[in-house]
C-alpha positions as CSV (number, residue, x, y, z in Angstrom):
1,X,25.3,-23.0,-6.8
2,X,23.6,-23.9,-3.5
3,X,25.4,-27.1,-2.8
4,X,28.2,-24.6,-2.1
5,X,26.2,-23.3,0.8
6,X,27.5,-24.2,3.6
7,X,25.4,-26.0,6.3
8,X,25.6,-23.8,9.0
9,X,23.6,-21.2,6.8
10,X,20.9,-23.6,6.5
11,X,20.8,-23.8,10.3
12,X,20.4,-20.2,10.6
13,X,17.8,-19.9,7.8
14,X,15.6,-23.0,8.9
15,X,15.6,-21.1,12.6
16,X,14.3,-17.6,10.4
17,X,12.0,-19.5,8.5
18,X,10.0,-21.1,11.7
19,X,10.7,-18.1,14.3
20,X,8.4,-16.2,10.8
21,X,5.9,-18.9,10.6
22,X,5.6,-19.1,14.8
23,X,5.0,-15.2,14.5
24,X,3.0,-15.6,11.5
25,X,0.5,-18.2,13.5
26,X,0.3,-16.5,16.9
27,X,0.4,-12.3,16.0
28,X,-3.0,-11.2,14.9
29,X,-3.4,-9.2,11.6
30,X,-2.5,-5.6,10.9
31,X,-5.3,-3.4,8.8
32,X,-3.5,-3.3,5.6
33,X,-2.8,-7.2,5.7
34,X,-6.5,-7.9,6.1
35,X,-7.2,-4.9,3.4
36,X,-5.1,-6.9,1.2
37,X,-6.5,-10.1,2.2
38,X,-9.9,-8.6,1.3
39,X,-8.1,-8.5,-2.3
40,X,-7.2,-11.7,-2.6
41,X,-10.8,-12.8,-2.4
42,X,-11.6,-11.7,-5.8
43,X,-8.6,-12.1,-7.9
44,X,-8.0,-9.3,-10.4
45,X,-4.8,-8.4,-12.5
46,X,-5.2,-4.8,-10.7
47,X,-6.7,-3.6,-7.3
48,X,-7.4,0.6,-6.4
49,X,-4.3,1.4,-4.2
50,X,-1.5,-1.1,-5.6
51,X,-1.0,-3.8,-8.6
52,X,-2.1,-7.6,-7.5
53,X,1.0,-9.7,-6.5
54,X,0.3,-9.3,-2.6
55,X,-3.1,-10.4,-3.2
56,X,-1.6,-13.8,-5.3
57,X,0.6,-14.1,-2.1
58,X,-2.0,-14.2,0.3
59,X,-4.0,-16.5,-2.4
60,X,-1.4,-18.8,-2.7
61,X,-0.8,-18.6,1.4
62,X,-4.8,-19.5,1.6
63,X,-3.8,-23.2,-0.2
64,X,-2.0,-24.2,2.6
65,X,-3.1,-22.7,5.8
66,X,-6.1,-20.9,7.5
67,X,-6.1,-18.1,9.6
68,X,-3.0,-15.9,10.0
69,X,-0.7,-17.9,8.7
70,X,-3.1,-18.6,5.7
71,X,-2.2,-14.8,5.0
72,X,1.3,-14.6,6.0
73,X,3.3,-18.3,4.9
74,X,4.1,-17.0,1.6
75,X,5.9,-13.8,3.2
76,X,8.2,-16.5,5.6
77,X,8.9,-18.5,2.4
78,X,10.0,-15.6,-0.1
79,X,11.9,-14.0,2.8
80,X,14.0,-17.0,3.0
81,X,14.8,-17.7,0.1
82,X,15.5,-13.8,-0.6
83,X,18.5,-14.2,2.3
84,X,20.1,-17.1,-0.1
85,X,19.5,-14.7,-2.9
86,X,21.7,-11.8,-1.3
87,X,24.3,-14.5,0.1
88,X,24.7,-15.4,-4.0
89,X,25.2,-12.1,-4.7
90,X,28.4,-11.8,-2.4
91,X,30.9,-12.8,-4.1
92,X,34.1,-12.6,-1.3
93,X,34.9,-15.7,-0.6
94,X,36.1,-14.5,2.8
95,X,32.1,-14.9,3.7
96,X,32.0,-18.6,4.5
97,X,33.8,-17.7,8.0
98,X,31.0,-14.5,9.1
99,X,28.0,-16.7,8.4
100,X,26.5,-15.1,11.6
101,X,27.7,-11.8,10.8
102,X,25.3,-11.8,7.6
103,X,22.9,-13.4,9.4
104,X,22.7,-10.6,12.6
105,X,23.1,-7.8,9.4
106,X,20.2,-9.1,7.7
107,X,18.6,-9.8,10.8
108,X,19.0,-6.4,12.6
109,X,17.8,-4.5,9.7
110,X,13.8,-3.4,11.4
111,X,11.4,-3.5,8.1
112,X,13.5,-6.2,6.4
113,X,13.3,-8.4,9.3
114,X,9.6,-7.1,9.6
115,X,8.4,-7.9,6.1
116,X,10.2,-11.7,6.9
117,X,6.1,-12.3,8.2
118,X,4.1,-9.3,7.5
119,X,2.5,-9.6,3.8
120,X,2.4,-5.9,2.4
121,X,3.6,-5.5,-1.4
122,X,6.8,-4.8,-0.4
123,X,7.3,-8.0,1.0
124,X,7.3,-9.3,-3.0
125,X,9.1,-5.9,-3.6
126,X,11.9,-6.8,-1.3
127,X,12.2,-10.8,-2.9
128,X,12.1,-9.7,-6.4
129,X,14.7,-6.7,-6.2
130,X,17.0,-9.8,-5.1
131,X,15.4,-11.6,-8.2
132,X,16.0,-8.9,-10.5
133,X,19.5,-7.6,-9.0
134,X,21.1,-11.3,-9.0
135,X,20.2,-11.5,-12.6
136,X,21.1,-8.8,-13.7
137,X,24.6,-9.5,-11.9
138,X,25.0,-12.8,-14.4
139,X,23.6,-10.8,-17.0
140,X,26.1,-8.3,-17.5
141,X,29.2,-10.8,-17.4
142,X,27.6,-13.0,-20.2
143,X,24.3,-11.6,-21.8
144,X,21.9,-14.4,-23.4
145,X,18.6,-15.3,-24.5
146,X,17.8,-16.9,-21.4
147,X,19.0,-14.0,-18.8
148,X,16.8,-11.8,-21.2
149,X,14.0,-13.5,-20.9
150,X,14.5,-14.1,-16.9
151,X,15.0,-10.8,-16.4
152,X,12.4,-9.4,-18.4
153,X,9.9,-11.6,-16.2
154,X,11.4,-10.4,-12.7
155,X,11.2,-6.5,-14.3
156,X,7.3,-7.7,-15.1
157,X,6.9,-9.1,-11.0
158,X,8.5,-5.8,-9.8
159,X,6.0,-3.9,-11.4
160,X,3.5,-6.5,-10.2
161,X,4.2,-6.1,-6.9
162,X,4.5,-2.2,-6.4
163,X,4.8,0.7,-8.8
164,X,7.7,1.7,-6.8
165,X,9.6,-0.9,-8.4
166,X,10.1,1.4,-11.6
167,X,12.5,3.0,-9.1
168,X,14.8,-0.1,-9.2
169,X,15.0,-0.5,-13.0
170,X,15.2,2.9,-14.1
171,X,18.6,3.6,-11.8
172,X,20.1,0.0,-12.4
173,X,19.8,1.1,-16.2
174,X,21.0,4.5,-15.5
175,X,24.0,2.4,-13.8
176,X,25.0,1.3,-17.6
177,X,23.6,3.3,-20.0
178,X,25.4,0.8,-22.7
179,X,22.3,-1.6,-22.3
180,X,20.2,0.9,-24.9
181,X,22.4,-0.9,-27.7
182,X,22.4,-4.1,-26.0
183,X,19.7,-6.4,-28.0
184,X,19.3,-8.6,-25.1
185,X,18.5,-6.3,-22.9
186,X,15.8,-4.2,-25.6
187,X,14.3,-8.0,-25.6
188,X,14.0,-8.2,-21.8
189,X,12.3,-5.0,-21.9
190,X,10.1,-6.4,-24.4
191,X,9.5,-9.6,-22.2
192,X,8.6,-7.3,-19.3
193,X,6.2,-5.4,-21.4
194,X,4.3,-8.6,-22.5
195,X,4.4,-9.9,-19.0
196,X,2.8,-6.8,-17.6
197,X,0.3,-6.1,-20.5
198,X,-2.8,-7.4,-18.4
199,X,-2.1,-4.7,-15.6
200,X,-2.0,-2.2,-18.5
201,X,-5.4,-3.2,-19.9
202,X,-7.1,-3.6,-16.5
203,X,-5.4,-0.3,-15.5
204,X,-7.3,0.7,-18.8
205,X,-10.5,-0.4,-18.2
206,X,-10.7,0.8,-14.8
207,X,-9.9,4.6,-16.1
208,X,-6.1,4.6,-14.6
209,X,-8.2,4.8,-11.3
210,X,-4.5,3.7,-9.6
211,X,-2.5,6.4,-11.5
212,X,-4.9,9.1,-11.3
213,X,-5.1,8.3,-7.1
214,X,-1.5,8.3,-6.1
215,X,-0.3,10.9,-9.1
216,X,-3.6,13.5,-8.6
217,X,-6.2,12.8,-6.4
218,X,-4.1,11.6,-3.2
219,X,-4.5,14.2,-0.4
220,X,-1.4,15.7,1.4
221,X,-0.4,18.5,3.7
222,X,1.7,21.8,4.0
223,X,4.9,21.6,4.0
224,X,6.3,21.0,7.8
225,X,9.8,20.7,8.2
226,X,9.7,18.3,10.9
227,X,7.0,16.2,9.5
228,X,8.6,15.6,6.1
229,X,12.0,16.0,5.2
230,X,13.8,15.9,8.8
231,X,11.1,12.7,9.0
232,X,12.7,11.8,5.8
233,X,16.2,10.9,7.8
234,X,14.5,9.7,10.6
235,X,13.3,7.2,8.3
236,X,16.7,6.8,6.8
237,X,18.1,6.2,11.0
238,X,14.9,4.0,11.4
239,X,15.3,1.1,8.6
240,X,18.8,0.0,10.2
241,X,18.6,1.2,13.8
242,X,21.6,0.9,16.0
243,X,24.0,0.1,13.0
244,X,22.8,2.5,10.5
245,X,25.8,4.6,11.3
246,X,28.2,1.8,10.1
247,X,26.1,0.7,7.0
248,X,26.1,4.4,5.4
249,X,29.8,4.5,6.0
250,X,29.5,1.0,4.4
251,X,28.1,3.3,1.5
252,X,30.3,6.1,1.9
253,X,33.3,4.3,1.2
254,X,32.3,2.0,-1.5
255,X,33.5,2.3,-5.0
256,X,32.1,1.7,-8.2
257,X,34.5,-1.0,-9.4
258,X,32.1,-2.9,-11.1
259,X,29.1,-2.9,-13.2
260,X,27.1,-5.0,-10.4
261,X,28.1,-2.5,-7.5
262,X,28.2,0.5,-9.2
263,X,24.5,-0.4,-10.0
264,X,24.1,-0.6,-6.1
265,X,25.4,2.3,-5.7
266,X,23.0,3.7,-7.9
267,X,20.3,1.9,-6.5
268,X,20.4,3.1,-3.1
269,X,21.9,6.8,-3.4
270,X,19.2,7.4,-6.5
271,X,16.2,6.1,-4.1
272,X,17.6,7.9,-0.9
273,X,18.2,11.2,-3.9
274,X,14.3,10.3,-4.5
275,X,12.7,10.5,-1.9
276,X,14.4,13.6,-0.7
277,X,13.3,15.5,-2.9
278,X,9.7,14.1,-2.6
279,X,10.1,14.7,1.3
280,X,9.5,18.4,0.1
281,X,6.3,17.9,-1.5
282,X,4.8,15.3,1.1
283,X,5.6,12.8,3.7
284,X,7.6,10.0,3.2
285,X,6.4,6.4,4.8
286,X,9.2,4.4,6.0
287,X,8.4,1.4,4.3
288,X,8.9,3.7,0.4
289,X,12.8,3.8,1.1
290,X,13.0,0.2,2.1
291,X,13.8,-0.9,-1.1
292,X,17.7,0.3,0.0
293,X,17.9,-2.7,1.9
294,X,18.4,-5.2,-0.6
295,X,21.8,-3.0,-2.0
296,X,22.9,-2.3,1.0
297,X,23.3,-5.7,2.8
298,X,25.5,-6.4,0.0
299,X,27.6,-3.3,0.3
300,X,27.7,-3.2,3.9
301,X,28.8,-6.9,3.9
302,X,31.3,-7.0,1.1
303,X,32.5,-3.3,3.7
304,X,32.6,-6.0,6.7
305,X,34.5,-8.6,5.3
306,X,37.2,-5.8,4.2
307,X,37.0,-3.4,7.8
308,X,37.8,-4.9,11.1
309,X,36.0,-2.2,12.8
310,X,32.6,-2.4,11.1
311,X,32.7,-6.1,11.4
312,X,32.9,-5.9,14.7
313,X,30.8,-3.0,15.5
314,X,27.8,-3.7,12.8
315,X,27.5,-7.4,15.0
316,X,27.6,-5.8,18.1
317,X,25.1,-3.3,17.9
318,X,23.2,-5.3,15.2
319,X,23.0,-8.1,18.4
320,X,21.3,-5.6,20.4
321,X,19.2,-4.6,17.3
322,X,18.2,-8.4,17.3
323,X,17.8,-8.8,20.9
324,X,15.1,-5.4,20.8
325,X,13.2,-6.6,17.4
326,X,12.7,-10.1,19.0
327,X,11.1,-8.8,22.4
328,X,9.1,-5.6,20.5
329,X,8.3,-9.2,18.2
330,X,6.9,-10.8,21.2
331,X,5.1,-7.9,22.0
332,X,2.6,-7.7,18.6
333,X,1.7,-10.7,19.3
334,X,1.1,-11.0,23.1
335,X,0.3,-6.9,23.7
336,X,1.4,-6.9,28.1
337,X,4.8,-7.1,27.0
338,X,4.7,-3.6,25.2
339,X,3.0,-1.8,28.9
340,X,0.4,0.5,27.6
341,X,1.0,0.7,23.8
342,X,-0.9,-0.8,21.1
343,X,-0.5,-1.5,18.0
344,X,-2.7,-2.4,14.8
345,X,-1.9,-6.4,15.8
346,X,-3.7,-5.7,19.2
347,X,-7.3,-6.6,19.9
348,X,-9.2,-6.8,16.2
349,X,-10.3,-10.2,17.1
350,X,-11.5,-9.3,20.1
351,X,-13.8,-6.2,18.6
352,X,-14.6,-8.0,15.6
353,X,-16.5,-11.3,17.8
354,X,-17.6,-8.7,20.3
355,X,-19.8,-6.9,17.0
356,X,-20.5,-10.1,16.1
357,X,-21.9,-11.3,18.9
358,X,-24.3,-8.1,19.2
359,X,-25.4,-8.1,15.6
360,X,-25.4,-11.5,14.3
361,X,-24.7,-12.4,10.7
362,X,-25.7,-9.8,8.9
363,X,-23.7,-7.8,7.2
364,X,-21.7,-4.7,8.7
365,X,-21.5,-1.9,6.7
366,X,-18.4,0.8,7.9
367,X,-18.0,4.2,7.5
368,X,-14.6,5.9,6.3
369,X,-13.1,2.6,6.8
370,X,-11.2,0.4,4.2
371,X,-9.6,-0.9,7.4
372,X,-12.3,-1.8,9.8
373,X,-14.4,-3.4,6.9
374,X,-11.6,-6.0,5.7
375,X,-10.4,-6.7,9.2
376,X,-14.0,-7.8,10.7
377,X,-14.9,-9.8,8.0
378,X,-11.4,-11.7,7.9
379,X,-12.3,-12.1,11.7
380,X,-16.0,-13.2,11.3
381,X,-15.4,-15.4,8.9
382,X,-16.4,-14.2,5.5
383,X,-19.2,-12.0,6.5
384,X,-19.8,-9.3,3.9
385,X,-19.3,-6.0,4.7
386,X,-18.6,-2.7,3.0
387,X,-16.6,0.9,3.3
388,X,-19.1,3.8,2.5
389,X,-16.4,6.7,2.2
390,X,-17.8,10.0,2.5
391,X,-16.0,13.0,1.4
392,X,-14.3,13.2,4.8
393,X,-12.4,10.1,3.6
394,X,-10.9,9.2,0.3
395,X,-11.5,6.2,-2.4
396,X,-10.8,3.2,-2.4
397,X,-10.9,-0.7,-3.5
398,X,-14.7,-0.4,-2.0
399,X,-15.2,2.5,-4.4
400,X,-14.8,0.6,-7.7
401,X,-15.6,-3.1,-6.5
402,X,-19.1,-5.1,-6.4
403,X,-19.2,-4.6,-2.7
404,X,-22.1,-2.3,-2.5
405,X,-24.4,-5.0,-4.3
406,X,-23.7,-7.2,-1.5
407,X,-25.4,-4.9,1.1
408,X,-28.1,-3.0,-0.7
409,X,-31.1,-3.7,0.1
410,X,-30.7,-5.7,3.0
411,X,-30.8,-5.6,7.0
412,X,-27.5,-4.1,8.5
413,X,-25.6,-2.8,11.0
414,X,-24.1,0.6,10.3
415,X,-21.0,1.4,12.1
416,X,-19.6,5.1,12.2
417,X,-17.7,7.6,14.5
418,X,-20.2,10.0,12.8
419,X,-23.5,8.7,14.2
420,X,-25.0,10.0,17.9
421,X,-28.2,7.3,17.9
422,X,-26.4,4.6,18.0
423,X,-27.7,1.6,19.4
424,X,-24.7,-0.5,19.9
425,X,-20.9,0.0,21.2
426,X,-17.7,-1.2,21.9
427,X,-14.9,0.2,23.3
428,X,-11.2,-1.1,22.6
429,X,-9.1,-1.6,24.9
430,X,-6.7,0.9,23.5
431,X,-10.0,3.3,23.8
432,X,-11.1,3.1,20.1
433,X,-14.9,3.6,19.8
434,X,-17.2,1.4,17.6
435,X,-20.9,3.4,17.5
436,X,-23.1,1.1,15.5
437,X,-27.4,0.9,14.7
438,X,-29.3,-0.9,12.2
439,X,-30.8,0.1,8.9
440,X,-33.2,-2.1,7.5
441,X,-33.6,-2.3,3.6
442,X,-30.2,-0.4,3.5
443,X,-29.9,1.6,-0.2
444,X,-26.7,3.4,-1.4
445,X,-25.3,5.0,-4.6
446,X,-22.2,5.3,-4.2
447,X,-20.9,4.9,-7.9
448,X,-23.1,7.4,-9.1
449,X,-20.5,9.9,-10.9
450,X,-20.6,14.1,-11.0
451,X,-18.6,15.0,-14.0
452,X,-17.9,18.5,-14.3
453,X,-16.0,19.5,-17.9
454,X,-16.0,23.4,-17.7
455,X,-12.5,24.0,-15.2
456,X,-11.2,25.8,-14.4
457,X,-14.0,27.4,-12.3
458,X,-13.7,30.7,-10.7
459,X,-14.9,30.8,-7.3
460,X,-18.5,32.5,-6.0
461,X,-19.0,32.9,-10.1
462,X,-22.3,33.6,-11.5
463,X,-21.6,31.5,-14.4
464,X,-24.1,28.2,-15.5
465,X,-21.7,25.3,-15.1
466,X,-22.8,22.0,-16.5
467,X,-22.8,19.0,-14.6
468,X,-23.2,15.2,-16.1
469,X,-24.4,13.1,-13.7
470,X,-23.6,9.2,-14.4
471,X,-26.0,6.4,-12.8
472,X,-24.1,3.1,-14.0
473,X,-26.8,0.9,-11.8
474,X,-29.2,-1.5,-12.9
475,X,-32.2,0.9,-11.3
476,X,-33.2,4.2,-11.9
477,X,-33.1,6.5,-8.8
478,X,-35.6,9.0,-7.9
479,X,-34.2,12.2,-7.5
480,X,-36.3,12.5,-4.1
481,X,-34.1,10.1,-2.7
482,X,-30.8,11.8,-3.2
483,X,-29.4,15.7,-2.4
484,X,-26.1,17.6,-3.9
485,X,-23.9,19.6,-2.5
486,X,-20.4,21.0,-3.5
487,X,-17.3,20.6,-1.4
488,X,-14.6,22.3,-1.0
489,X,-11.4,22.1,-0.2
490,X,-8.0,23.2,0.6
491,X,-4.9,23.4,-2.2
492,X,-3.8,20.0,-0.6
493,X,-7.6,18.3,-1.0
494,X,-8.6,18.6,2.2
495,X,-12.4,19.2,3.0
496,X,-13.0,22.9,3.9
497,X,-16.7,23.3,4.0
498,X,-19.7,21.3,2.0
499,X,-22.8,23.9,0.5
500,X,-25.8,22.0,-0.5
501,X,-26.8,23.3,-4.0
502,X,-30.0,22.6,-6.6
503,X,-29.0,21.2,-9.7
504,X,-31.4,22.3,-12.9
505,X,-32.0,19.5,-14.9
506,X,-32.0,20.5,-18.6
507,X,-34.3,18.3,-19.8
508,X,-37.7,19.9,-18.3
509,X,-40.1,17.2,-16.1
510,X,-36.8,15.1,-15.6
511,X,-37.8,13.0,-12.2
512,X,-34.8,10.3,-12.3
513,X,-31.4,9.6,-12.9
514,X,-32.2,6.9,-15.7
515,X,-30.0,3.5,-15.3
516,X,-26.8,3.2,-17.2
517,X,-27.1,6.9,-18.6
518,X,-26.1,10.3,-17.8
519,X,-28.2,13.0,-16.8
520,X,-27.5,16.8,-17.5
521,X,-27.7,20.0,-14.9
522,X,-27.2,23.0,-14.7
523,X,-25.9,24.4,-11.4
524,X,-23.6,27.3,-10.0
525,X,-21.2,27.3,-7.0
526,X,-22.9,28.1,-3.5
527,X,-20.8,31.4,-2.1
528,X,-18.5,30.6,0.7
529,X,-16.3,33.0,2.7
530,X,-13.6,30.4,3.5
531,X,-9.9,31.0,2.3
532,X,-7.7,29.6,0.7
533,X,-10.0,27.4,-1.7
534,X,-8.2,25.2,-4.3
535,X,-10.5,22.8,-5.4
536,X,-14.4,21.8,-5.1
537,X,-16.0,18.4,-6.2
538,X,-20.0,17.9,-6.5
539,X,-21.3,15.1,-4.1
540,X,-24.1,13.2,-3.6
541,X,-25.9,12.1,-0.1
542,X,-28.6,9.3,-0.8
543,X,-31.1,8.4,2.0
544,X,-29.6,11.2,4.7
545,X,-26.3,9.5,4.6
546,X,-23.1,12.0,4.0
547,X,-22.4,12.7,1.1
548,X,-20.3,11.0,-1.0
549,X,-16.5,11.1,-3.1
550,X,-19.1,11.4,-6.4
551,X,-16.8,14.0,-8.4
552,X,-13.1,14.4,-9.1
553,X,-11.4,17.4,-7.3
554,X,-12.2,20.6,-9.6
555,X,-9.8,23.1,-9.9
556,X,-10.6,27.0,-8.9
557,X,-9.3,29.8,-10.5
């Protein structure tokens, strides 16, 4: 199968593959790359915001290279090979002459060419689709054992990589709804299952933290118009630039002769179908819909090869696509070229050795900032630090992680927006402020759970509620040291106001919150006169720091 590629395609690849690597080396991380970094040091079959196979990536990457490149090399390898996965799945034979037409098409696409070097879980997303897709393609011209098997495993990696891949099975099956009496494919799905039954157990013995997040807890906004759905096809515009008009025509005109494209078809008009609909409810990032791409490189090629017109005019304008991406390229990594914009790639080495300098090697401990807390330490070299998200923020992999342990009870430096005694700061060159002090013998309780069971809860009631308060540390904590408060918030989870209430403890004399046992109040909401309340949680603040994400959101009456 590859020997039939023909050589000029390798030249093109090999010049991808080390343009991605040069990038990879010289352009310095983004926050959620060094987040996800951060979860590749502790290996886990699950992580808070998505499921593990970015953080094996980045693992994997860390066997080969340090640095940058010891995040990013697996993302320039499985982008590679994911362009000779979509030239197998094109099946004119007319293709062998427009080598460099596929090549400036897969090329010109933005986030496709961007998740070439980035590592994000839709970097694995994006290889596997091609992975699933091309199986599938063999699959339903002669099912066996073996296809099963291979494509119950690439269904498993899917998953692995982001739950957004359920997207891509569930509307290749609703494609051909004649597999549900296929054998084969009831064993792939069976295969799949297997393969993914260690996320489903961690997923269980972390509570579904993951589901509950992005399903319940996740905040959002009201609705805007402009900020959701008409960003919705911006975003649609944005993945193909200059030649998106072509490549939906592409779609347009396409017909479901086949099992294989009328699964593309699917594919791409079921997620674009999606994520409308979801553009009513919140706002859709650009990189959710990117899954399209893998579909519709092979529609809008097969389109090319058959249309004079959009060969021609996807290559030109998808050359001056290429010639933009390459110099806004340049730019992430060497930040004059872009005037006076910055981006996430700009500067974090810089900030990180300048706090580094100031404080030593202690460890840093950041407020409201699963971002800041991953990227210094990747840039300090290991140095422990910590996210302490207050109920300004929102949860996350610092929230259910042995983090904390590694800062309590020790000499840090305390980094917030929040704080007006600082002692240290740095200013970015982009005009970000770091406000840091230090806090000697530094004590948080983060984990510490508020469980209230009586909900819904009418607002500025009277009424007793009960309130089980969880201490799952190895120390018993004096009730002196810690305050509650209620928060509430918005019917989109957003912070309104926070009351500082006094908890009854049941049991009479009760002076701690015992270790590794819960501890039952009594309490009632504090009155508020603001509007528009949907929810309240119960938090905690420990030592005069704000208080905490302790409870779940509550519904009000």
């Amino acid at each position: 199968m590859l020997t039939k590629i023909p050589k000029q395609f390798y030249f093109f690849l090999a010049a991808i593959f080390i343009l991605n690597v040069i990038q990879s080396s010289f352009t310095q991380l983004i926050f959620d790359e060094a987040y996800y970094w951060y979860y590749s040091q502790n290996m886990a079959w699950g992580y808070f915001d998505h499921p593990p196979m970015v953080a094996l990536m980045i693992k994997i990457s860390s066997y080969f290279f340090n640095g940058e490149l010891g995040v990013r090399f697996m993302s320039c390898v499985l982008s590679s090979v994911n362009i000779i996965l979509l030239w197998l799945m094109i099946d004119n034979p007319k293709k062998t002459d427009y080598i460099k037409h596929f090549f400036v098409l897969v090329f010109s696409m933005t986030l496709l060419n961007a998740y070439g070097f980035f590592t994000l879980p839709d970097t694995p997303l994006l290889f596997f689709t091609s992975c699933f897709l091309l199986t599938y393609k063999h699959f339903i011209k002669k099912p066996s054992l073996g296809l099963s098997i291979l494509l119950g495993v690439f269904m498993a990696a899917l998953m692995y990589s982001k739950y957004h891949a359920v997207l891509v099975i569930f509307f290749v099956l609703l494609s051909n709804l004649k597999l549900v009496r296929n054998k084969y494919a009831w064993f792939a799905v069976l295969v799949a299952l297997l393969c993914y039954t260690p996320h489903f157990y961690w997923l269980y013995d972390n509570d579904f933290v993951s589901i509950k997040y992005h399903l319940y807890e996740r905040p959002n906004g009201a609705y805007s118009f402009e900020k959701y759905t008409l960003g919705f096809f911006v975003n649609l515009v944005a993945v193909f630039g200059l030649t998106f008009f072509f490549i939906y025509k592409a779609l347009f005109k396409t017909k479901s002769n086949d099992l294989f494209t009328k699964a593309l078809i699917y594919l791409t008009y079921g997620v674009i179908v999606f994520f409308f609909v979801s553009s009513f409810n919140r706002r859709v990032q650009t990189q959710w819909i990117i899954i399209i791409c893998i579909p519709m490189v092979i529609i809008a090629y097969n389109y090319m090869l058959q249309n004079k017109q959009a060969l021609t005019w996807i290559y030109r304008l998808g050359l001056i696509n290429t010639i933009i991406i390459i110099y806004l390229r340049m730019g992430l990594a060497y930040q004059p070229l872009l005037f006076n914009f910055y981006y996430e790639s700009h500067g974090n080495k810089e900030w990180a050795q300048a706090i580094e300098n100031e404080v030593g090697d202690i460890p840093v401990v950041f407020e409201n900032s699963y971002r800041n807390a991953p990227m210094y330490s990747f840039y300090t070299d290991g140095t422990p630090t910590f996210s302490l998200n207050n109920y300004m923020y929102r949860k996350n992999q610092y929230s259910i992680d042995d983090s904390e342990e590694k800062v309590r009870g020790k000499d840090i430096a305390y980094i917030s927006k929040y704080i007006n005694d600082n002692s240290f700061s740095y200013e970015r060159e982009d005009g970000g402020l770091y406000k840091g002090k230090y806090i000697p013998n530094f004590q948080s309780f983060r984990k510490v759970e508020c469980v209230v069971e009586d909900t819904p809860i009418a607002l500025n009631s009277d009424e007793n509620i009960t309130l089980k308060v969880f201490n799952p540390y190895k120390e018993s904590i004096d009730l002196s040291k810690i305050k509650f408060a209620v928060t509430y918030m918005d019917n989109y989870k957003i912070p309104k106001e926070t009351l500082k209430i006094e908890p009854k403890a049941i049991e009479s004399n009760t002076q701690v919150l015992k270790q590794q046992d819960t501890t039952n109040f009594k309490f009632r909401l504090p009155k508020t006169e603001k509007e528009n309340i949907g929810y309240f949680r119960v938090v905690i603040s420990e030592n005069n720091l704000y208080f905490g994400l302790n409870g779940k959101p509550i519904p009000i009456k």
